[in-house]
Each structure stands twice: as structure tokens, then as C-alpha cells.
N, C-alpha and C positions, 0 to 999 in steps of 0.2 A: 414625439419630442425631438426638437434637432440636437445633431450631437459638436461640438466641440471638440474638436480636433486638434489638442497642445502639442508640442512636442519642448520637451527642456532642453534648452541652451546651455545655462550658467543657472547661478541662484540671484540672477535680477532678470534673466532674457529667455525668451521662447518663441519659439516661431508656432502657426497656427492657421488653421484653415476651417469657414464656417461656411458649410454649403459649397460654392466655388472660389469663393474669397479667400484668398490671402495673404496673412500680415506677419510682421517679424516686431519685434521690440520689446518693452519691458513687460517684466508676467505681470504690472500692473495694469497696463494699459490693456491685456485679454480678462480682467478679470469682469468690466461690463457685461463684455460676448458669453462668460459662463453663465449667468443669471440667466434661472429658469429652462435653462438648459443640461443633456446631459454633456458630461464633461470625459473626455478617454484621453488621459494622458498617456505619452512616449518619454519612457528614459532611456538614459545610455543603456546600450547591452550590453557592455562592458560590466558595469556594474550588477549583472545578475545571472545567476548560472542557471543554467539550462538542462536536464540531463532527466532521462528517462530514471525510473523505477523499478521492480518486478515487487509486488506485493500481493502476498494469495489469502491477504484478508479484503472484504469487499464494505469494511464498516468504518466509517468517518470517524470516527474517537480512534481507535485501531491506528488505522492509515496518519494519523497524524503523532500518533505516539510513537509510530515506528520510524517513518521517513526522517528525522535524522539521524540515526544509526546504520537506516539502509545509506546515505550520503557521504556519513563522513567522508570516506577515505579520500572523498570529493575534493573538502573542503580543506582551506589552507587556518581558517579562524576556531575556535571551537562552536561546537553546535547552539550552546547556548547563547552566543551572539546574534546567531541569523534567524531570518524570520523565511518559514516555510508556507509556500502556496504551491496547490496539485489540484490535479486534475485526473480522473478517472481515463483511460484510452482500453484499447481493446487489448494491451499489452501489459498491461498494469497500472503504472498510475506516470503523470509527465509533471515535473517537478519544474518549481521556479525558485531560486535561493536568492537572497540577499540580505547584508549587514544592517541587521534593526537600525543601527545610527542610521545609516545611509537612508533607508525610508520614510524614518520621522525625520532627518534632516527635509527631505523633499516636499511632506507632509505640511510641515512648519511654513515654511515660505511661502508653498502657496494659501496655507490659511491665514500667514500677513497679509497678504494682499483678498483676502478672499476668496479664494476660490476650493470647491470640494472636487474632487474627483468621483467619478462614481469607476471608475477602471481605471487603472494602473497595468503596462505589459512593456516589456524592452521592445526599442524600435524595429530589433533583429524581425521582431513574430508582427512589423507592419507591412514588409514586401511582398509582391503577389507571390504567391505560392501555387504549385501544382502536383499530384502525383508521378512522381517520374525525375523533375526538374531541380536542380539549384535555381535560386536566384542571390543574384552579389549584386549591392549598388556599392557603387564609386564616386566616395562625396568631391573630391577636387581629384587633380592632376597631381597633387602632391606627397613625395614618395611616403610622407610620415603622414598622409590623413587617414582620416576614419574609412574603414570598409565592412559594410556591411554584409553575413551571410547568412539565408533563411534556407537550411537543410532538411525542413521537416516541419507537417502541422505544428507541432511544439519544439521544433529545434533549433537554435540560431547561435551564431555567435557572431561578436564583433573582433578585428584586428588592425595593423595600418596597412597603408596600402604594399608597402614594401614587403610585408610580413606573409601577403595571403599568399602564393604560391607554397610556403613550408605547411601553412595551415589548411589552406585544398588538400594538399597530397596529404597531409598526416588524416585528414575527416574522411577522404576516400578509402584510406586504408581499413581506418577503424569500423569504418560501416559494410553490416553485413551483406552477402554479393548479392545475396537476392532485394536489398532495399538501395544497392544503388543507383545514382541518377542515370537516365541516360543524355542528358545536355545539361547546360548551364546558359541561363537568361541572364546577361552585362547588361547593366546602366552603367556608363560609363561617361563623363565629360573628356576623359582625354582622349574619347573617339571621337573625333569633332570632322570625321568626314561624312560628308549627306550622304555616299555611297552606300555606303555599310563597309567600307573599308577602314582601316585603322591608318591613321596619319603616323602615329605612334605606338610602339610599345606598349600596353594598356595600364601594364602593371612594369614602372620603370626598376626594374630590382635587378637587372642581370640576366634575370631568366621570366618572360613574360608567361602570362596566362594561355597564352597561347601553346608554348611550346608543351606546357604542364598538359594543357588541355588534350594536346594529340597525342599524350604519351598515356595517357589515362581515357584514351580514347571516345573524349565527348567534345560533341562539337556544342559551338558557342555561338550562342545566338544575339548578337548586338542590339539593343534597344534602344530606343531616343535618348540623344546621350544629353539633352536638357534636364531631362526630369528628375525632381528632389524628391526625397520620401513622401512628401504632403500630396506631391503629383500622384505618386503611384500610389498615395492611401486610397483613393477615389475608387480604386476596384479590389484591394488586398484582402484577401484569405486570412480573416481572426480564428483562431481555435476557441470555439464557440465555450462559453462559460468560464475561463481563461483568465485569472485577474491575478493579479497580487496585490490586492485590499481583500486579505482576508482576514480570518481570525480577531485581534485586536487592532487592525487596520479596514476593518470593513468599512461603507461609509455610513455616515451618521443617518444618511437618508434612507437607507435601505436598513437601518437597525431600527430605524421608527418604526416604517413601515411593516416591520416582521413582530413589532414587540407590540406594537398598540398602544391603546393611552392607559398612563399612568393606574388609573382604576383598575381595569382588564391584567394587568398583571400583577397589582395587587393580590386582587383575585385567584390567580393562575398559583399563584404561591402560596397562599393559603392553601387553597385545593390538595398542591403538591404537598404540604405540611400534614395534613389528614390522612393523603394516602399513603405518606409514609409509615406514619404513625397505625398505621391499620395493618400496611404489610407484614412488620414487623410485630405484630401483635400473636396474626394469624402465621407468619411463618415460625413465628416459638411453638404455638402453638401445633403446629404440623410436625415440627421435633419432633415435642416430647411423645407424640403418639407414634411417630418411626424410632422412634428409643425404645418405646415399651413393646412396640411387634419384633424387632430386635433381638433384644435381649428374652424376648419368648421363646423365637429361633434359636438359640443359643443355649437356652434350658432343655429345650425340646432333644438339640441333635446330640447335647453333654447326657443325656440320661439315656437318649439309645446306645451311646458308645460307652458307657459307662452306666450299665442296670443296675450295679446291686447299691451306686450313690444317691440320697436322697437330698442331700441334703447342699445346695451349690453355693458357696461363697464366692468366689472367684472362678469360673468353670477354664479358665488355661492353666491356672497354679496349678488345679486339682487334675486336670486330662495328664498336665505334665509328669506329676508325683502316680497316676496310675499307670500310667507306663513306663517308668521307670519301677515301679514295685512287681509288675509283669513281664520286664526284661529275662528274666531267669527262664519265663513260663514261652518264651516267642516258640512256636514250632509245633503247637498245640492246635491251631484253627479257631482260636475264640477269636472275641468283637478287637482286644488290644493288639493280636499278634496281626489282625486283617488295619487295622489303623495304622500299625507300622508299615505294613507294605506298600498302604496308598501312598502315605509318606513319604517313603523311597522311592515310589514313581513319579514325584513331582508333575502331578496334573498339570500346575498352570502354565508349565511349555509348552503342553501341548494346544491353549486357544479355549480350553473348557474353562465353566466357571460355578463351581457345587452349590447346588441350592438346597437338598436335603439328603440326608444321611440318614438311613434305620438299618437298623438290625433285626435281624429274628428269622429263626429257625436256621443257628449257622451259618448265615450269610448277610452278606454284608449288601443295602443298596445303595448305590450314589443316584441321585436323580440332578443329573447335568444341566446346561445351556451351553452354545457354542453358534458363533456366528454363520459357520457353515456345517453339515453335518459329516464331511471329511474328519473333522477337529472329533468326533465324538469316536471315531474308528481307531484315531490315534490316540484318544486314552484308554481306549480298551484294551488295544495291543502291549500300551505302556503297562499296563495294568498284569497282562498277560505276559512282559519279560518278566515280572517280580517272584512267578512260579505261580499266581495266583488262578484259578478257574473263571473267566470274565467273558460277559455272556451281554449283549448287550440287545435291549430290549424297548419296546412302545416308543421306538426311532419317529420323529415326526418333527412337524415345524409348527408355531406359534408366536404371532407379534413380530415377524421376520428375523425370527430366530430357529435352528433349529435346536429340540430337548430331545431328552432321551434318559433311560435309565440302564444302567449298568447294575447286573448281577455276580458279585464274585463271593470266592467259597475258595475253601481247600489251601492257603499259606503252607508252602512249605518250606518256610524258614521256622 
């Protein structure tokens, strides 16, 4: 399909290029050239911020719940104004911001006139790009025009022309030494000599691009100073899957395409109705049977630690009220004074985590788990400052875990 190449002017004008053609004038008059074509509009960069990520979750619902709180500090508006688009990089994820109004303002007009986009991206991410390189275009010779900079697959921003020199040195600064460029690619019009020499100052501010450039020691590589962005679209570097028609901006054609016809998802919703309804039948149902092996557990380990009780209503009230009735008796060796000791040794510092408790023949067993079996050495020891005898026993690993059983005896507290 051929693509349509808009770029926004104003909210009546766009200029645009189709194949090697092109036009400048009202968005009405490109809205024939969209038909049946796809369409990649250009807005201001200005209007969208730019700014990498670190997100060490890899899940799209995730990543989008988190990226604006990962931003704010970014943003000057609140989060809930802006509409977020991202992109996965090998860095974490590259972010595009922009004021909902501002998009559905863009949105609107061009669907006055007709037209859908299938891609939306600031003009900054339409200049060629290279590994290594800045590229800046320089719309006119004039100190307050628009200047464009493409610092990165996903990085750009826009300034006037007066302003870049502060905005170079401050973007060289902030970037890390091992990602900085080493040259910068100028389109420039107010190099208007054939030579490759500058007639003029490139950047009339006082202190040119030039002087920045050698002090930051990258050299500048002048390009045809005729060419406009639409020139230099014809070979530009997109960051491939890169839109900002995402989410509730996606476009309509591509939501068809992914939902199907009306029946089909019909369908798709019932389905999902059923399986919910199932999940949730079978997941009660999985409870209540890990409630009741549970709570077996819990009868099982309250009558080793406590034999002469038969009868458990609550097994923590009642563990609690036996040791406290046994407090007098600690210093004996039985099941309560060895419960107080593990007690004191606070296991779960040490990484271990108890899966059964028995008693019998005056000693006590814990049969552990621990992620490594360091962790099980250190609750022996733990075990073993309490005064207690701890002996630790059928050390092994299972389900990449390592278990093990600890044997103590002899309290003498």
C-alpha cells in the first residue's frame, strides 16, 4: 500500500509528499491523496515529549500502569491529562508524552476533513538517523525558526534556531559518555554556499554551532542546504512500531482489523463469560480443599506440640494459653520448653520456612525448606545459640529447593 506522507502546518494546512510528489496547502485538499492509502502523519515535536524509561516489568498492562509515575517528574501538567505511547528498546521501554487535548484536537480536524491516520510520530523521529550521529535541520535563516534534533532511534527534540547552541551543550552533557555522538549531520539553509563553506554563522545567536561544535569536539558535517523534512523523509530512520495512535487513539482501521466482525466477538465474549464463570467456580473450589489440608496441618503439628490436648478449638489461643501455663516448668526439656526456644531463635531470619513439626522421644523435629541449603546451616546454628542440641539431618534438595530436618533435644533454659 503507498504511504502518505502529511506533515501539520496549522489546523487548515499541511504540507505532504506522495511517492516523489510534493504539495503544500489546505489538509483539505491532501485528504483525496489519503484514500485507500496509508497515511503517517508529522507533528510538531515540540508538542511531545520524548524521554526514555527503565521498567523491569516486560508486561503491557504493567508497563502502561506504571509509565506515568515512572514520568512525572518529567511532566509540567498532571499525568492524568497526557496520553502515553511506548515502545519496548533494549534499555527498557522509550516513551512519547502528549496533552490528550492536543491529540484529539489533531485527531478532529483531520477527521473534518477526512482523513485517518494509521501513524502519528513528532517530526523530530523523521530525520535520518545513524548510530553515532546527531542530525539538526534548520527550517529558515531565521534567529526564532524552528530547529529540529534527532539524538537517538527514539530521541528528538525541537527549539528555535537561537536557542540550539544552549540546547546542544545542555543534551551533550546529559548524555552518557559512552552514547555520545561523534559528529553532527546540519541541513541548514543559511549555508547557502555550494562549497561546503558557511557564508554565514549557521546559527545567528552570538555564539554559532560552530564554535559549540569544536568545543565539544565534534565535527560538522554540512548537508544540501535546500532540503526540507519531506526531502529528507525519502530515506529517514522510523523506530520501527513507534506510533502514538495508541490505546484509545489507535486507528479505527487497525481496531477492525484486530476485532473482527461484529458476530466473532460476540462470540469471543460469551466464550470469555463461561470461562469466567468456570474459573471461578473451580477456583472456590480449590480453596476450600487447601483450607481443609490446612487446617489438617495445623491439627496435626498443635497435637505434636501439645499431646496431652485433644480437643482444638482455636489451635493459637490454645498453643498460647499452653505456654503460658508451662512458663513456670521452662528448663525441663519437654515439647513446650523446646517450642520456646525455637521461638527465641527466630527461624525466619535465617531464609528457612517450617513445613512439619513432631515430637517424640524428647526431641523435637523441624522438617524445613530453604532456598539454598546454607540457609538450613543457619538455622541449626540459630538453633544451637538457644543452648539447644541441633543436629541437622536428610540435608538434600527437592523441586529446587533445598530440605532438610533438624533434630534438637536438651533446652537449657
Amino acid at each position: 500500500m503507498d504511504t502518505l506522507l502529511l506533515r501539520w502546518i496549522d489546523d487548515q494546512h499541511a504540507a505532504w509528499r506522495l511517492g516523489g510528489v510534493h504539495g503544500r496547502g489546505r489538509l483539505a485538499d491532501a485528504a483525496p491523496l489519503a484514500r485507500g492509502r496509508r497515511v503517517l502523519l508529522l507533528v510538531p515535536g515540540e508538542s511531545v515529549l520524548l524521554a526514555p524509561a527503565a521498567m523491569p516489568s516486560r508486561k503491557p498492562a504493567e508497563i502502561a500502569r506504571a509509565l506515568p509515575y515512572a514520568l512525572e517528574e518529567w511532566l509540567l501538567e498532571p499525568p492524568e491529562t497526557q496520553h502515553f505511547a511506548w515502545q519496548r528498546t533494549a534499555a527498557g521501554v522509550a516513551a512519547a508524552v502528549v496533552a490528550r487535548a492536543t491529540i484529539e484536537h489533531w485527531l478532529a480536524r483531520l477527521d473534518d476533513v477526512g482523513i485517518e491516520p494509521d501513524l502519528l510520530l513528532p517530526d523530530t523521529l523523521a530525520l535520518p538517523w545513524a548510530a553515532g550521529r546527531w542530525s539538526l535541520l534548520c527550517e529558515s535563516g531565521d534567529p526564532d525558526a524552528r530547529v529540529l534534533v534527532r539524538s537517538g532511534l527514539h530521541e528528538g527534540q525541537a527549539c528555535t534556531r537561537g536557542n540550539l547552541p544552549l540546547v546542544l551543550a545542555a543534551l551533550f552533557e546529559s548524555t552518557p559518555e559512552a552514547a555520545r555522538p561523534t559528529g553532527i549531520d546540519l541541513w541548514d539553509p543559511g549555508d547557502d554556499a555550494g562549497d561546503g563553506t558557511s557564508s554565514a554563522d549557521p546559527v545567528d545567536s552570538g555564539r554559532g554551532i560552530d564554535a559549540l561544535a569544536a568545543d565539544l569536539r565534534l565535527p560538522v558535517a554540512r548537508q544540501r542546504s535546500s532540503a526540507t523534512l519531506l526531502d529528507l523523509a525519502d530515506a529517514f530512520t522510523l523506530p520501527a512500531d513507534f506510533n502514538l495512535l495508541q490505546g484509545a487513539y489507535a486507528p479505527r482501521r487497525a481496531q477492525a482489523r484486530r476485532s473482527g466482525p461484529r458476530r466473532a466477538v460476540m462470540i469471543a465474549a460469551a466464550l470469555w463469560l463461561v470461562s469466567a464463570f468456570t474459573y471461578a467456580g473451580v477456583h472456590a473450589a480449590v480453596l476450600a480443599v487447601e483450607s481443609r489440608a490446612l487446617q489438617g496441618v495445623i491439627d496435626t503439628l498443635f497435637r505434636g506440640a501439645v499431646p496431652g490436648e485433644h480437643r482444638i478449638v482455636d489451635a493459637r489461643v490454645q498453643l498460647q494459653q499452653a505456654l503460658s501455663a508451662a512458663e513456670h516448668g521452662r528448663g525441663s526439656g519437654g515439647p513446650i520448653d523446646l517450642l520456646a526456644a525455637v521461638a527465641d531463635a527466630r527461624l525466619e531470619t535465617t531464609g528457612v520456612r517450617l513445613q512439619r513439626l513432631e515430637y517424640r522421644d524428647g526431641a523435637l523435629d523441624l522438617t524445613l525448606q530453604a532456598r539454598r541449603a546454607a540457609a538450613l546451616e543457619a538455622a541449626r546454628q540459630a538453633l544451637a545459640a538457644q543452648g539447644l542440641t541441633a543436629e541437622l539431618r536428610d540435608a538434600g534438595h527437592a523441586d529446587g529447593h533445598a530440605q532438610g530436618r533438624i533434630r534438637i533435644a536438651g533446652a537449657t533454659r
